[in-house]
TINU-537319 format. One line per 4 residues: for each residue x, y, z of C-alpha. Coordinates in Angstrom, 1 decimal, padded with zeros to 4 digits. Example, Ala and Ser with C-alpha at 12.3 -4.5 7.8 and 13.67 -1.06 7.14 Angstrom:
2
012.3:-004.5:007.8; 013.7:-001.1:007.1
// end
This chain:
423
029.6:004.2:-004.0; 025.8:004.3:-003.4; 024.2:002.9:-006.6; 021.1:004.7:-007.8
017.7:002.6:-007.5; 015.0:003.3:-010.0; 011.3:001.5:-010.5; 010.8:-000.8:-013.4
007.4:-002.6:-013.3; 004.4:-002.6:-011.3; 001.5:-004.4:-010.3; -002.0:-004.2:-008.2
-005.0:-006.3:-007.2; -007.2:-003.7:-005.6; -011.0:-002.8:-004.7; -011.2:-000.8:-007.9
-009.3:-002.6:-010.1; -006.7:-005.4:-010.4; -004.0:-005.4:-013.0; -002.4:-001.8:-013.9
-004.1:-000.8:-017.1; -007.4:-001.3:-015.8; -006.0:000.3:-012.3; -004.7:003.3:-014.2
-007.8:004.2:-015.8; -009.8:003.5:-012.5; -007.9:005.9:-010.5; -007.6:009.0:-012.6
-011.7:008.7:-013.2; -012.7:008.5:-009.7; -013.6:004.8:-009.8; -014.9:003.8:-006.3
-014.1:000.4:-005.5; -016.4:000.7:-001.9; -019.5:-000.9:-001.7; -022.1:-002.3:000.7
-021.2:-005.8:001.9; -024.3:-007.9:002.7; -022.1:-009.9:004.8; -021.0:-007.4:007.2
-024.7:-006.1:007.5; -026.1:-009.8:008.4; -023.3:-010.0:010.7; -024.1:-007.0:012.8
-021.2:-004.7:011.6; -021.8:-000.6:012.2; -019.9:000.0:009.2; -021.3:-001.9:006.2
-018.8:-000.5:003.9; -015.6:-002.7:003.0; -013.6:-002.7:-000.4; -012.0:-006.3:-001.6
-011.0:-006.8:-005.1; -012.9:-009.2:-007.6; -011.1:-012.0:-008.2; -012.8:-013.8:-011.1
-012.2:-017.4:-011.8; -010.3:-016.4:-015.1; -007.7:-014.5:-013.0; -007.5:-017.7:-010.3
-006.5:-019.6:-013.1; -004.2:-017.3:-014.7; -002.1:-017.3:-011.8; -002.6:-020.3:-009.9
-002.6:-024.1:-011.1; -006.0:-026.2:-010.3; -003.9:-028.0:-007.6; -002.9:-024.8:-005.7
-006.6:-023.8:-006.3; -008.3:-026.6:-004.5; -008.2:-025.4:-000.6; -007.0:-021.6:-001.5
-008.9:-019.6:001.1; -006.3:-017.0:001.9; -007.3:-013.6:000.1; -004.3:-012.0:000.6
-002.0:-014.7:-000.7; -004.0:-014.6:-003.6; -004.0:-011.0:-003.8; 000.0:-010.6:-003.5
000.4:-013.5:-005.7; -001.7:-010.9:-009.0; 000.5:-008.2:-008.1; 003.7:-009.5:-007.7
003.9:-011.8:-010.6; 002.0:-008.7:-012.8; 004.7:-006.9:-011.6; 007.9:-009.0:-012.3
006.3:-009.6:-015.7; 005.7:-005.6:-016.4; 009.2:-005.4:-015.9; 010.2:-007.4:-018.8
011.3:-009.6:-016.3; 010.7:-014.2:-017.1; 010.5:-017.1:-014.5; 013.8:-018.8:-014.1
014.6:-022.3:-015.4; 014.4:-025.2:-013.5; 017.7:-025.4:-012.0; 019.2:-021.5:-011.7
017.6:-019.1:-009.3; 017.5:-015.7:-010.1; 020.8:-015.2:-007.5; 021.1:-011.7:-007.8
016.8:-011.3:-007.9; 014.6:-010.9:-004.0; 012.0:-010.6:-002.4; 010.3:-008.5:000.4
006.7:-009.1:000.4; 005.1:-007.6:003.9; 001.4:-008.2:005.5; -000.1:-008.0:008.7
-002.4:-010.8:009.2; -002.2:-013.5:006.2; -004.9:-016.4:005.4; -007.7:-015.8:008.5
-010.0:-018.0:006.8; -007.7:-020.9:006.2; -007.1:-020.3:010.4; -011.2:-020.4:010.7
-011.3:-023.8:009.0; -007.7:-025.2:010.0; -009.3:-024.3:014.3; -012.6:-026.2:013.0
-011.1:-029.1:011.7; -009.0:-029.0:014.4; -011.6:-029.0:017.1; -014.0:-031.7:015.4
-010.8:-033.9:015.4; -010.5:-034.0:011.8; -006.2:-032.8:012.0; -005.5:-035.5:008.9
-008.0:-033.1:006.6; -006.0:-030.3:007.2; -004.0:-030.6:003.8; -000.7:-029.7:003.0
-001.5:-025.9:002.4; -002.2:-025.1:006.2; 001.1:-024.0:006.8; 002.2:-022.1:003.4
-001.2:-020.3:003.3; -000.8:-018.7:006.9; 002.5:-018.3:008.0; 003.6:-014.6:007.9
006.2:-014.9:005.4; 003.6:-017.3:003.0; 003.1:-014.9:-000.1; 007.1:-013.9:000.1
007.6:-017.9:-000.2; 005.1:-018.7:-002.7; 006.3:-016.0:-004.6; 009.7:-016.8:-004.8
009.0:-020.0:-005.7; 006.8:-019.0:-008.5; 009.2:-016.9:-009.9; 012.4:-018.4:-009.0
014.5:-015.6:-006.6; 017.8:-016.4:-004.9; 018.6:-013.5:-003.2; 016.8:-012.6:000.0
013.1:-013.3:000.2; 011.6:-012.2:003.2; 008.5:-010.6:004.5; 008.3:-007.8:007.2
005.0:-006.7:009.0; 004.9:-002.9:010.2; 000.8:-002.6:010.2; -000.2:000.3:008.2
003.4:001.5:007.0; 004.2:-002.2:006.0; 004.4:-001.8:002.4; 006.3:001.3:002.0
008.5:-000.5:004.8; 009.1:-002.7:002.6; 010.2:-000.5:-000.5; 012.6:001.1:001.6
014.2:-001.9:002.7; 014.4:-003.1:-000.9; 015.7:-000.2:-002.0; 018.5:-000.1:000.9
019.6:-003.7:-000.3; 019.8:-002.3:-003.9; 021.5:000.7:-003.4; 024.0:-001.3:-001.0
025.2:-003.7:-003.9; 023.5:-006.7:-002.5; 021.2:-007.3:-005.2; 020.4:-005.9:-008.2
017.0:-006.1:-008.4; 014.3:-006.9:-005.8; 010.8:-007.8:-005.7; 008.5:-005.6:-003.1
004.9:-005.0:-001.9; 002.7:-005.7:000.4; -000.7:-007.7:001.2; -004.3:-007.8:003.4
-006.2:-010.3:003.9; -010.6:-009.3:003.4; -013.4:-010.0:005.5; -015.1:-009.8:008.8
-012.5:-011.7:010.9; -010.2:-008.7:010.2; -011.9:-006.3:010.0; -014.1:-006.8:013.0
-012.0:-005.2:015.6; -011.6:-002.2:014.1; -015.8:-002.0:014.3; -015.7:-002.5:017.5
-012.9:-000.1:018.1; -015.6:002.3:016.5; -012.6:003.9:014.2; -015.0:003.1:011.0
-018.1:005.5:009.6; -021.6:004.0:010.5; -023.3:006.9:008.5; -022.6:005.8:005.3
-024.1:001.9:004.8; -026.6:003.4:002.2; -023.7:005.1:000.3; -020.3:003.5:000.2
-019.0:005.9:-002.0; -019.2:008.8:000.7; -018.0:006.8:003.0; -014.2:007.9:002.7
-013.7:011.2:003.1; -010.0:011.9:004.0; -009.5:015.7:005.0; -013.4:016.5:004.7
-014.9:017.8:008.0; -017.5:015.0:007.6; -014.4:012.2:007.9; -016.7:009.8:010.4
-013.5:007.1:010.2; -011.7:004.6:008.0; -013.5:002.4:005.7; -011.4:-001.0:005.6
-010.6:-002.6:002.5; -008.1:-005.2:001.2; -005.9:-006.0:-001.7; -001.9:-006.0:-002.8
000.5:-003.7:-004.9; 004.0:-004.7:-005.7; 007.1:-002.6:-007.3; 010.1:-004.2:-009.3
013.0:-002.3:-008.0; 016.4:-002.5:-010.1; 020.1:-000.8:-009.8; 019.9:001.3:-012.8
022.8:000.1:-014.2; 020.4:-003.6:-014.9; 018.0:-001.3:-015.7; 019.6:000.4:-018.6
021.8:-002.6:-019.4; 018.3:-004.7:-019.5; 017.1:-001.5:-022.0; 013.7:-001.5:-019.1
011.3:000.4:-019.1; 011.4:003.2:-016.0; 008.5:004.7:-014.8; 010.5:006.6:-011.3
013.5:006.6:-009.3; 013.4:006.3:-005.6; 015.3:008.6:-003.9; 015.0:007.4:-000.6
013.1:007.9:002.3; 013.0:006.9:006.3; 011.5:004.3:008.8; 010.9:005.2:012.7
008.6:004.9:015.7; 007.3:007.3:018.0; 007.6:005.1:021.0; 004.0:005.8:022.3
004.8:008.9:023.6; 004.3:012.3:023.4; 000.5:011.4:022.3; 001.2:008.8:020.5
-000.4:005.4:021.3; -000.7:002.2:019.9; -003.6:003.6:017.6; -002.2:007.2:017.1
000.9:008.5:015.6; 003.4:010.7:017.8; 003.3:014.0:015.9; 006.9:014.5:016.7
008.1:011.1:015.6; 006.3:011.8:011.8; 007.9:015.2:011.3; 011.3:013.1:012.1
010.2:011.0:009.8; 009.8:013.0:006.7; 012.7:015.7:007.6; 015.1:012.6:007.7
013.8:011.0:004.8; 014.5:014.9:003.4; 018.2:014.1:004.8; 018.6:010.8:003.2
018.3:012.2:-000.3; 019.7:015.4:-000.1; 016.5:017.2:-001.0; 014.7:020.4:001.2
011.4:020.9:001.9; 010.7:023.6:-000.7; 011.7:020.3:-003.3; 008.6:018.5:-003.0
005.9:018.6:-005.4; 003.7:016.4:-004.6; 002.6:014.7:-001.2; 000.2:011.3:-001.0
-000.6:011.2:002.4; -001.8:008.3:004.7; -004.9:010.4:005.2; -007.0:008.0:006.4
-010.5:010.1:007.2; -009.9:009.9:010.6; -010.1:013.1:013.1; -005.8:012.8:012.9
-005.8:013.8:009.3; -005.7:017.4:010.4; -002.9:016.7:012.6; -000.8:014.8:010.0
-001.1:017.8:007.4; 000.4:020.3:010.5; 002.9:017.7:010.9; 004.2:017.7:006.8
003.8:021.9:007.1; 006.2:021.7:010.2; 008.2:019.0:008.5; 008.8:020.6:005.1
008.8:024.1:006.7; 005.8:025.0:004.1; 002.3:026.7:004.2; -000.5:028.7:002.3
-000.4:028.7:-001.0; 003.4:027.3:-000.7; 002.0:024.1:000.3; 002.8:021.1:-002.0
-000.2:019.4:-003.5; -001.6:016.7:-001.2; -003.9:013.9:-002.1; -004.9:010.5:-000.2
-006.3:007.6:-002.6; -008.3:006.2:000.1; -011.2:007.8:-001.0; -011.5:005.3:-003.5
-009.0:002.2:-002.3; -010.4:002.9:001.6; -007.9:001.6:004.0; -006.1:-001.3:002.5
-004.2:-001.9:006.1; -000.9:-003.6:005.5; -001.6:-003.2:001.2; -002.4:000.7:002.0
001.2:001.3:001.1; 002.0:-000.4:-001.8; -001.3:000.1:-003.5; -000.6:003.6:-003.1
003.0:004.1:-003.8; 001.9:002.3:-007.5; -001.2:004.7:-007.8; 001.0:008.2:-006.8
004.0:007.0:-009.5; 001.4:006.7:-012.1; 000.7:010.8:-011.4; 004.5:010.9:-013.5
003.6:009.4:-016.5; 000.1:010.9:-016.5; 001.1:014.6:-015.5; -001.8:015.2:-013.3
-002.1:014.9:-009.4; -005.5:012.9:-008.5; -008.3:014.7:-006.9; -010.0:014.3:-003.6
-013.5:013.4:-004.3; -014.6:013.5:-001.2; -013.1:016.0:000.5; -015.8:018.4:-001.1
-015.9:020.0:002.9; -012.1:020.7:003.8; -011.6:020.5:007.5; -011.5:024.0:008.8
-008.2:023.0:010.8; -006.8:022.2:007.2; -008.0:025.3:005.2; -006.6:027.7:007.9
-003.4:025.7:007.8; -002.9:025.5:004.0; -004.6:027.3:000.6; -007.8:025.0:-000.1
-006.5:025.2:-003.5; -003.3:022.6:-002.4; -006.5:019.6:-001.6; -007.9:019.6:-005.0
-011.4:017.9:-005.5; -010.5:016.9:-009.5; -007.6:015.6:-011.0; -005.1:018.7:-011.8
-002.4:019.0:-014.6; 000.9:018.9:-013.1; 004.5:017.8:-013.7; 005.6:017.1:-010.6
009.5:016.0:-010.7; 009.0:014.5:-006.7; 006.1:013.1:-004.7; 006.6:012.2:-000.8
004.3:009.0:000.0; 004.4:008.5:004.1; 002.5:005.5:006.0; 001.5:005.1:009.7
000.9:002.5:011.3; -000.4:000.6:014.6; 001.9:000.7:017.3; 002.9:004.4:016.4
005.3:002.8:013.6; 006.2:005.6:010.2; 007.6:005.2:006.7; 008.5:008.1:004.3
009.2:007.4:000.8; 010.4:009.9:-002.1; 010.3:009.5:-005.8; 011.5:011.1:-008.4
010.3:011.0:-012.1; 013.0:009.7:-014.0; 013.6:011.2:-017.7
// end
C-alpha cells in the first residue's frame, strides 16, 4: 500500500529574504528582493538587474565552522547549506550522533551549475602553476552532487543522498523524487531542495542570449513582470529552498508539525519537438505534464484551486496559461487562481522550484493567494483566455485546499507538483 507523504519543515535563502519567518513576511508584502548590481553594469551586462540573497557574516557562521569558511566561494553551496539545515531543524528534526546515521533519513538536493567561482580561481591557480594551493575544498565545493554531500554530512543521513539537475524544473524534480521514495516504503523521511549559484559567470549567457529585460537597469523592481504585456524577459536571480518530506505515519508518531500533504504530481520531456527547443517548452508535452500529474492523484481539473506557475515574464507566459486551460479543461471566470513569485524572487534557475514550492505552501497557513505586482498590464492573449480577475495584482483571501506548482526547464524538461493542505 502507497503510504501518504505529507511536508513537515521548511527552509529558504532567497533574494528577499533568508530564513522562513523573515521569508513569510517578505512575500505576502510584496518585498522585492531585485536590485541594480554595479557589477553587472561595470561588466557590460544589458540587464543590470540580478537578485542574490545577503548572506551576512552572522549567518556564515551560524552554519558553517571558520575552517569550512576559509576558501568558501561557492554561493550556492552556501545557499543550500541555510535552507536545508533550516529546514531539517523546522521539522523538529536534530543532527545524529557520532556513530548512527539517520538510516531511514535522505537526501536529494538538485542544482544546475554549483561553485563557478571556486572553478574561476581553481582554472587560475591552475594555469599560474600554483595546483598545491588548490586546497582540499576544490572538489566538495564543485562537484554536482557537493551541497547533497555536505549536507548529509552535516546532518548525518543514511538513506539515499543524491542530487539531480533538471535546469529550471530541478527542484520540483527533486520533490517528486523524494516523495516517490517515501510513498514507496524506502524511507521515511527525506531531505529535498534545490540550489543556484549568483553572479556574472552564470548568468552571462543568458545576456547574451538576450532572454533578460534591458529596460529596467534604473528600476529593478519593474523589471519582472510575469503575464504583464510589458514582460521584456527573465531577470536572473539565485538562492535555495528545501522541504522535509515525512510518511505520515513518522509524522504523527513524531507529533510534527504539518504544514501540506503532497499529493503527487509528474516529470516529462517534450523531446524538442512540436516547438519545443532546447530553450522553449513543447506545449503538448506540459499539458501531458499536468493532466498526468492529475492522474497520479486521482484529482480532475475542476479540483484545483490554486496554480503557481513557472511564469517567467517571458513572451511563452501566454502560451503556458493556454496550455494549464487545455490541461485542466478550465477557462473564464472558471479559471483557478494563478500567480508566479518571480516578480519578486526573479528567476532563481535551478532554486526557482524549491523557493517556490515553500513560498505557494505558505498561501495554506496564511489563507490568501499572493498577488502579481507587476502584472498591472495583463497580456491581452491572457485576459481573452481567462477572467483578469483569476491574475490578481494584491494578495486575495482564499482557502484553497490544492495548489498545482509546475517548472520548465532547458532542454524542454517539465515537473508538476500538487499539494494539498492538510487539516
Amino acid at each position: 500500500m502507497k503510504r501518504r507523504v505529507v511536508i513537515t519543515g521548511m527552509g529558504i535563502c532567497a533574494p528577499n529574504a533568508i530564513g522562513l519567518p523573515a521569508f513569510r513576511q517578505a512575500m505576502f508584502q510584496g518585498v522585492s528582493g531585485l536590485r541594480h548590481l554595479p557589477e553587472l553594469e561595470a561588466l557590460g551586462f544589458r540587464c543590470q538587474v540580478g537578485g542574490i540573497p545577503e548572506i551576512s557574516e552572522q549567518i556564515l557562521h551560524e552554519y558553517f565552522s571558520t575552517l569550512e569558511i576559509r576558501g568558501l566561494l561557492s554561493t550556492g553551496l552556501i545557499y543550500g547549506t541555510v535552507a536545508g539545515i533550516e529546514a531539517w531543524k523546522h521539522a523538529g528534526l536534530v543532527m545524529a550522533d557520532a556513530e548512527n546515521p539517520h538510516w531511514d533519513s535522505g537526501i536529494i538536493f538538485g542544482t544546475s551549475i554549483l561553485g563557478v567561482d571556486k572553478f574561476r580561481e581553481s582554472i587560475l591557480k591552475i594555469d599560474q602553476g600554483n595546483v598545491r594551493r588548490l586546497g582540499s575544498t576544490a572538489v566538495p565545493q564543485t562537484m554536482a552532487s557537493g551541497i547533497s554531500a555536505f549536507l548529509a554530512g552535516k546532518i548525518g543521513c543514511g538513506n539515499q543522498v543524491s542530487s539531480n539537475s533538471s535546469a529550471c524544473s530541478t527542484g520540483t524534480e527533486a520533490i517528486l523524487m523524494a516523495f516517490d521514495r517515501i510513498q514507496n516504503g524506502m524511507a521515511d523521511r527525506m531531505l529535498a531542495g534545490s540550489c543556484s549559484d549568483s553572479g556574472p559567470y552564470v548568468w552571462g549567457g543568458f545576456d547574451a542570449m538576450r532572454v533578460v529585460p534591458s529596460g529596467f537597469n534604473e528600476e529593478p523592481e519593474r523589471a519582472s513582470r510575469p503575464m504583464a504585456e510589458s514582460a521584456a524577459g527573465f531577470v536572473p536571480s539565485s538562492g535555495a529552498g528545501a522541504l522535509v518530506l515525512e510518511s505520515l505515519e513518522s509524522a504523527l508518531e513524531r507529533k510534527a508539525n504539518i504544514h501540506a500533504e503532497v499529493l503527487g504530481g509528474a516529470v516529462n520531456c517534450g523531446g524538442q519537438r512540436g516547438g519545443g527547443s532546447m530553450t522553449a517548452s513543447n506545449g503538448k508535452a506540459v499539458q501531458r505534464c499536468i493532466t498526468e500529474a492529475l492522474r497520479t492523484t486521482g484529482l480532475k481539473g475542476a479540483h484545483i484551486d490554486v496554480i503557481n506557475g513557472h511564469l517567467t515574464a517571458t513572451a511563452r507566459d501566454a502560451e503556458e496559461v493556454f496550455n494549464w486551460s487545455q490541461a485542466l479543461g478550465r477557462s473564464g471566470a472558471d479559471f483557478p487562481l494563478i500567480n508566479s513569485f518571480k516578480d519578486v524572487l526573479g528567476h532563481g534557475l535551478s532554486a526557482s522550484g524549491s523557493m517556490e514550492c515553500v513560498a505557494a505552501i505558505l498561501q495554506f497557513e496564511a489563507r490568501q493567494v499572493i498577488g502579481n505586482r507587476n502584472a498591472t498590464d495583463l497580456h491581452p492573449e491572457i485576459s481573452q483566455l481567462i477572467d483578469p480577475s483569476r491574475v490578481p495584482l494584491e494578495n486575495t483571501p482564499s482557502s484553497p485546499e490544492t495548489i498545482a506548482k509546475a517548472s520548465l526547464g532547458f532542454g524542454d524538461v517539465n515537473a508538476c507538483v500538487i499539494f494539498k493542505r492538510y487539516d
